[in-house]
Backbone as CSV, one residue per row, in Angstrom:
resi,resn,N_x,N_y,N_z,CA_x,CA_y,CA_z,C_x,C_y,C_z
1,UNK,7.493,11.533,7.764,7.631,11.182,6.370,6.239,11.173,5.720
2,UNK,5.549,11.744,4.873,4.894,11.910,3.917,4.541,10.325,2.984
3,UNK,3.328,10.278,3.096,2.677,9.039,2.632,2.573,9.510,1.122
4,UNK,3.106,8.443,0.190,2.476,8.704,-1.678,0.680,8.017,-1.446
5,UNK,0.777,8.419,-2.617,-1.104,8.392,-2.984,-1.241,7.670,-4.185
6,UNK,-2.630,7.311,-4.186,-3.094,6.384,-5.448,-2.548,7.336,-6.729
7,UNK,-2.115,7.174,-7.893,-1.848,7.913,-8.839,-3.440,8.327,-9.630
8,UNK,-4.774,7.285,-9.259,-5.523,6.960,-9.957,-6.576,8.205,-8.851
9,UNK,-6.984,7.724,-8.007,-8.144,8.750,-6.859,-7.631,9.569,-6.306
10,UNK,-6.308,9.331,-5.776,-5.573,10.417,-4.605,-5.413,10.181,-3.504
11,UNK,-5.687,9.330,-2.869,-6.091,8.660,-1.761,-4.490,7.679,-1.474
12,UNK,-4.271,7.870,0.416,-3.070,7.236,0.774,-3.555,5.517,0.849
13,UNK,-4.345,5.601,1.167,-5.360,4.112,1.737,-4.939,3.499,0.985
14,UNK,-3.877,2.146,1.203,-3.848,0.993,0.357,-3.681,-0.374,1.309
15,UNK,-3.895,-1.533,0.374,-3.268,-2.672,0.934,-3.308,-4.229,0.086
16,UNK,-2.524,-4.946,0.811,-1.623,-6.088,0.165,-2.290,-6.759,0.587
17,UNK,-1.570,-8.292,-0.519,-2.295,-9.446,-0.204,-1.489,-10.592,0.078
18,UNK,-1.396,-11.396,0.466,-0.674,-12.939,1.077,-1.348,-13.857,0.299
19,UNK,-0.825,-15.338,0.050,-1.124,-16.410,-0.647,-2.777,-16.827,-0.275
20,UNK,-2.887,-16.429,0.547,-4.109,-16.805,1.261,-5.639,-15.873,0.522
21,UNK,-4.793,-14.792,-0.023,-6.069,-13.617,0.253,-5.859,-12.944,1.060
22,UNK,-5.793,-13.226,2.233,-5.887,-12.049,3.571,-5.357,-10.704,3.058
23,UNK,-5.680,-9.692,3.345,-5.602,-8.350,3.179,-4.987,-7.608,4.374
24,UNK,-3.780,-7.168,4.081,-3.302,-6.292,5.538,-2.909,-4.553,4.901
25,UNK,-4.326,-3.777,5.668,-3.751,-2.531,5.264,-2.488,-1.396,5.428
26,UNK,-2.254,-0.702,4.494,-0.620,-0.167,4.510,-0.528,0.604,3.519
27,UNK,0.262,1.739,4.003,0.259,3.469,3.716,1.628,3.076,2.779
28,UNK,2.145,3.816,1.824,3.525,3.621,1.149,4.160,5.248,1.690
29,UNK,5.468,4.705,2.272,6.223,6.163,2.398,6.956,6.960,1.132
30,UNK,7.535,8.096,1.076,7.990,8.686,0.132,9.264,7.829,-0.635
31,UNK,9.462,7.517,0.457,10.960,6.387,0.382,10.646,5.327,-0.429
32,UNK,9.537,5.099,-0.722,9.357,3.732,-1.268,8.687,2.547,0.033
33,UNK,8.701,2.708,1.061,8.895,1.500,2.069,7.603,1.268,2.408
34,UNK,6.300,0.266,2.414,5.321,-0.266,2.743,5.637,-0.434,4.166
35,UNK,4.590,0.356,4.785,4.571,-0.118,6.354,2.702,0.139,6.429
36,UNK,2.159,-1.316,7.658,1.105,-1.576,8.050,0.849,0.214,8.430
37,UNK,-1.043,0.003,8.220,-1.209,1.176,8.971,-1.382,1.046,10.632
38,UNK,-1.187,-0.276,10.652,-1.994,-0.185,12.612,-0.064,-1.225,12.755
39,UNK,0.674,0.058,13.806,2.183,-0.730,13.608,2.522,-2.027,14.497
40,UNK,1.638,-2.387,15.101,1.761,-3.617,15.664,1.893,-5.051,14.764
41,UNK,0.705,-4.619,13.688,0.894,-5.479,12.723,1.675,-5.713,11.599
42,UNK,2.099,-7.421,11.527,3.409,-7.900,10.656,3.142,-7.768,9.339
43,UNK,4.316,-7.431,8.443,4.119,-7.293,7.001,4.285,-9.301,6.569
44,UNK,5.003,-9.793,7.322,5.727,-10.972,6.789,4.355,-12.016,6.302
45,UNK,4.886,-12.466,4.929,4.395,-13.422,4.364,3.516,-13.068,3.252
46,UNK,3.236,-11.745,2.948,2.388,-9.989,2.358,3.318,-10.042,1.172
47,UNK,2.911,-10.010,0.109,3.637,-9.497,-0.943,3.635,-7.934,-1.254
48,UNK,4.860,-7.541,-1.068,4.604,-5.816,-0.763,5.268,-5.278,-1.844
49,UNK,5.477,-6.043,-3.169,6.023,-5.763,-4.605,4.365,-5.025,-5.449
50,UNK,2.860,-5.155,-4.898,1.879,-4.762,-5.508,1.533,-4.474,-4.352
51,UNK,1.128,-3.089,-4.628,-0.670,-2.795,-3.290,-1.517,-2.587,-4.223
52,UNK,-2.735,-2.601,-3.675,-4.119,-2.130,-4.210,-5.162,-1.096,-3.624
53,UNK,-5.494,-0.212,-4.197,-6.062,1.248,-3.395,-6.937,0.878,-2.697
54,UNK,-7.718,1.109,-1.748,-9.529,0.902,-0.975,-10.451,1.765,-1.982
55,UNK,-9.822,3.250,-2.735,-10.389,3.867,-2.996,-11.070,3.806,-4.529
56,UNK,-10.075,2.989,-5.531,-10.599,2.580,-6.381,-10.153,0.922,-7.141
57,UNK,-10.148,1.264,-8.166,-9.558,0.022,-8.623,-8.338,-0.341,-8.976
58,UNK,-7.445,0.883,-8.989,-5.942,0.698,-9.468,-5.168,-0.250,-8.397
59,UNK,-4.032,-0.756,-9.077,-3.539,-2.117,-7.917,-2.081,-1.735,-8.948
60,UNK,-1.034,-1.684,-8.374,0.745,-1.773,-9.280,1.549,-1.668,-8.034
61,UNK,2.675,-1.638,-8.891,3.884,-1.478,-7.574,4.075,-0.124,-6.911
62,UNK,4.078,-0.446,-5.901,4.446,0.428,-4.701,5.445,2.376,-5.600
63,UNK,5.987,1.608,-6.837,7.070,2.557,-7.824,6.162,3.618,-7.970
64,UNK,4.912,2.791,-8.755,4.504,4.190,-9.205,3.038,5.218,-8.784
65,UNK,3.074,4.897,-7.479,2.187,5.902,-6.384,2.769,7.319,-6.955
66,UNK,2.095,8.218,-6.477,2.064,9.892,-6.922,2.536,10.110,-5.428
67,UNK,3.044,11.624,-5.780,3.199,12.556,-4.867,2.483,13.388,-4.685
68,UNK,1.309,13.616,-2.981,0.590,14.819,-3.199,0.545,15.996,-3.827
């Protein structure tokens, strides 16, 4: 399955944040579905309704990532 991209740089690289801050990075599939990039690690407790790029500054919902 094919990863969407920042709409803003182009770039798949994103990730979420928890009440805390903590940052867990995570690719968005075509499907819509946020999954960690390293799969051992848990999404739970991650608000996965917003990611935010590494690559620049854009941050929205998971909706409106681009298609390569």
């Amino acid at each position: 399955m094919r990863k969407l991209v920042c709409p803003q740089c182009k770039i798949a690289a994103m990730y979420v944040k928890n009440e805390q801050g903590e940052r867990l990075l995570v690719y968005v599939l075509e499907n819509g579905e946020v999954v960690p990039k390293y799969p051992e690690a848990s999404t739970e407790g991650f608000d996965l309704t917003e990611v935010y790029c590494l690559g620049c500054s854009w941050h929205g919902s998971p909706k409106r990532l681009a298609k390569r």
